[in-house]
N, C-alpha and C positions, 0 to 999 in steps of 0.2 A: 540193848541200847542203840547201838547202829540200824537196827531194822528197823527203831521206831525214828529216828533220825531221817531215813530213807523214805520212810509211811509221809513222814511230815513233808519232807520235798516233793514228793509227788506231791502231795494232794495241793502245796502251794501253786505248783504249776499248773495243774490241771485247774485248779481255779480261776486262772488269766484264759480259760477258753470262756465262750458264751456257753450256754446250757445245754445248746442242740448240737456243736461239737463234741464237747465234756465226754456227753453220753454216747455220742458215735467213738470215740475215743477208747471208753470204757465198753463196751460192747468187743470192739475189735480185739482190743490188746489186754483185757483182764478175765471179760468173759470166753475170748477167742471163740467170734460168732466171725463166720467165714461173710466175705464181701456180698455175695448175693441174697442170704438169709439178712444182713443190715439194711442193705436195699429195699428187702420189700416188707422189712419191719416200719420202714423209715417212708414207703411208702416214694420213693425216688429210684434213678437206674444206679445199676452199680458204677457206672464212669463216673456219677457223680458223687458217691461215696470218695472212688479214689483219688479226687480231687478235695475233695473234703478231707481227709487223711492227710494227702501231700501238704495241703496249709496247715492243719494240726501238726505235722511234724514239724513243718518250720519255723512254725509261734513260736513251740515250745524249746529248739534249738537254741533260738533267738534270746532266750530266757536263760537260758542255763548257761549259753555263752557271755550271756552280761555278769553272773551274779557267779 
């Protein structure tokens, strides 16, 4: 019951990302694709990934602090 409780909160949050975060999001922390293999999936350098990440962390902070 709890794990599916936990399934549901993630996925609510990760829905307040746009689509091309989402999936950089889920690549890094689900599929744990290391910073340079997302990069050059994603076709951009890895500084911009971790710039990417650091706003996907603080979205979703942002969220979890409100609710």
């Amino acid at each position: 019951m709890l794990q599916c409780e936990i399934k549901e909160g993630v996925n609510y949050l990760l829905q307040n990302l746009n689509e091309k975060d989402r999936q950089l999001f889920i690549k890094r922390y689900i599929e744990d694709l290391d910073i340079e293999t997302i990069a050059n999936e994603m076709n951009t350098s890895s500084s911009n990934i971790y710039m990417r990440i650091s706003r996907c962390k603080k979205k979703l902070r942002k969220l979890v602090s409100k609710n």
